[in-house]
Backbone bond lengths (Angstrom), bond angles and torsions (degrees), N, CA, C in turn:
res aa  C-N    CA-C-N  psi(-1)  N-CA   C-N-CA  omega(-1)  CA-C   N-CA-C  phi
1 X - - - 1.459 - - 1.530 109.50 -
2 X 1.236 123.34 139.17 1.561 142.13 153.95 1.634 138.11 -96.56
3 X 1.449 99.41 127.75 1.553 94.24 174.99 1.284 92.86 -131.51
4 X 1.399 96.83 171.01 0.922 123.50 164.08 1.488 145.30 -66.83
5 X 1.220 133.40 106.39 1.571 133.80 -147.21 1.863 113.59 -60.53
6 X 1.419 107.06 -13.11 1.551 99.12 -157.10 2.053 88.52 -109.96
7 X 1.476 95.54 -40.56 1.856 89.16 -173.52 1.521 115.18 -105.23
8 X 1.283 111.45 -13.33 1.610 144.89 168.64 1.480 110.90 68.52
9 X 1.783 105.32 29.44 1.744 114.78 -165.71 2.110 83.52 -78.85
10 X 1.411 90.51 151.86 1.654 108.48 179.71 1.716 108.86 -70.11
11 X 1.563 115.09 109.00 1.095 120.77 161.70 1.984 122.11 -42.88
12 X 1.261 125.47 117.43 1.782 109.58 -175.16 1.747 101.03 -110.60
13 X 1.009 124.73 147.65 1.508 123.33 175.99 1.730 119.86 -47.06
14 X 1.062 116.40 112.07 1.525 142.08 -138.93 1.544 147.11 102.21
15 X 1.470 93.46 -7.93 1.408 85.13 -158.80 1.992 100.20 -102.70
16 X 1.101 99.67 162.83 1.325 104.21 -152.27 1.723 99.73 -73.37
17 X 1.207 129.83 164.98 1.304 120.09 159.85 1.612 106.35 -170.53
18 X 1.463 114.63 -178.08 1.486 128.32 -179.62 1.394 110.79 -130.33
19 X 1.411 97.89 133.01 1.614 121.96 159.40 1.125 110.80 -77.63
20 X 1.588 131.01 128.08 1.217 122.24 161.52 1.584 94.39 -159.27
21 X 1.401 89.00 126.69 1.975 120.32 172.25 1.841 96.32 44.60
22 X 1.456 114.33 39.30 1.354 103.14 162.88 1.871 109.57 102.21
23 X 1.379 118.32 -0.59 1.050 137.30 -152.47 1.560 103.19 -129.17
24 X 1.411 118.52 120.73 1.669 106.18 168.24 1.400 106.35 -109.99
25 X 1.892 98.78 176.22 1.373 96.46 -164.55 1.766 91.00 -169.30
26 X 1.585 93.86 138.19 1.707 93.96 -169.36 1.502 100.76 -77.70
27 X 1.555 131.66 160.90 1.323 144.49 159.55 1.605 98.57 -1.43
28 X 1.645 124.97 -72.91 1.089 136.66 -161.38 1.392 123.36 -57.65
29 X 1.207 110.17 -37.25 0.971 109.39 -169.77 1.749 118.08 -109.88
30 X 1.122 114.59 14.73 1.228 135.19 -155.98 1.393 112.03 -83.62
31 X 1.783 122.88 124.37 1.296 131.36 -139.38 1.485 111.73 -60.57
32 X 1.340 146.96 125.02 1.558 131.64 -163.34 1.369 121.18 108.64
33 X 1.986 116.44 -27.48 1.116 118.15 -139.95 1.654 79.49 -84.15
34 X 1.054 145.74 -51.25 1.747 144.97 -177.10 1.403 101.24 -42.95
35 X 1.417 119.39 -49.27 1.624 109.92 -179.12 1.416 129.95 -79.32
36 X 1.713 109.86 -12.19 1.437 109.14 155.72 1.448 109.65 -57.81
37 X 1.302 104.71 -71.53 1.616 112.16 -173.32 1.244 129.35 -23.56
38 X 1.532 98.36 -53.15 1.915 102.88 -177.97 0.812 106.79 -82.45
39 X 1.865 131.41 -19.45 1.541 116.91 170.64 1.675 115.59 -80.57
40 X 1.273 121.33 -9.13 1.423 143.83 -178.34 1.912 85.46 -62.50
41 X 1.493 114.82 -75.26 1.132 138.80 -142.56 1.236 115.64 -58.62
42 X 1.567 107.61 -49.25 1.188 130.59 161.78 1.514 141.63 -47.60
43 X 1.192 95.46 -38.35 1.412 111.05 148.63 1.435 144.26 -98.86
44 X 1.033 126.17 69.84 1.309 119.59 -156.66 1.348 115.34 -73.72
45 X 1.115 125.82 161.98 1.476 130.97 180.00 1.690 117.10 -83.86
46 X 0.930 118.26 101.14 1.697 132.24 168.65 1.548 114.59 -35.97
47 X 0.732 111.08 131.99 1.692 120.09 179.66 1.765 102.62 -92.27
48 X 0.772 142.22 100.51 1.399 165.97 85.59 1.785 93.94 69.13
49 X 1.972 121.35 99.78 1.043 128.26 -169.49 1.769 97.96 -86.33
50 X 0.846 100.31 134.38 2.077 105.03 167.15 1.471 99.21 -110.49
């Protein structure tokens, strides 16, 4: 069985996750995923002037 290193909820066959340096980690919690977001956020996408 696998969990996840940061929330330690039980990985079940399907569910998505990350390898990193020996370490797993579900979708959520997955190392970077906070710094996509706020850089996602921050920039928002412009709607297209005519």
């Amino acid at each position: 069985c696998f969990s996840c290193a940061t929330c330690r909820n039980q990985l079940v066959p399907g569910d998505r996750f990350h390898y990193v340096n020996g370490t797993i980690f579900c979708e959520h919690d997955r190392p970077g995923a906070s710094l996509l977001n706020t850089h996602l956020q921050s920039n928002p996408v412009l709607p297209d002037q005519k």
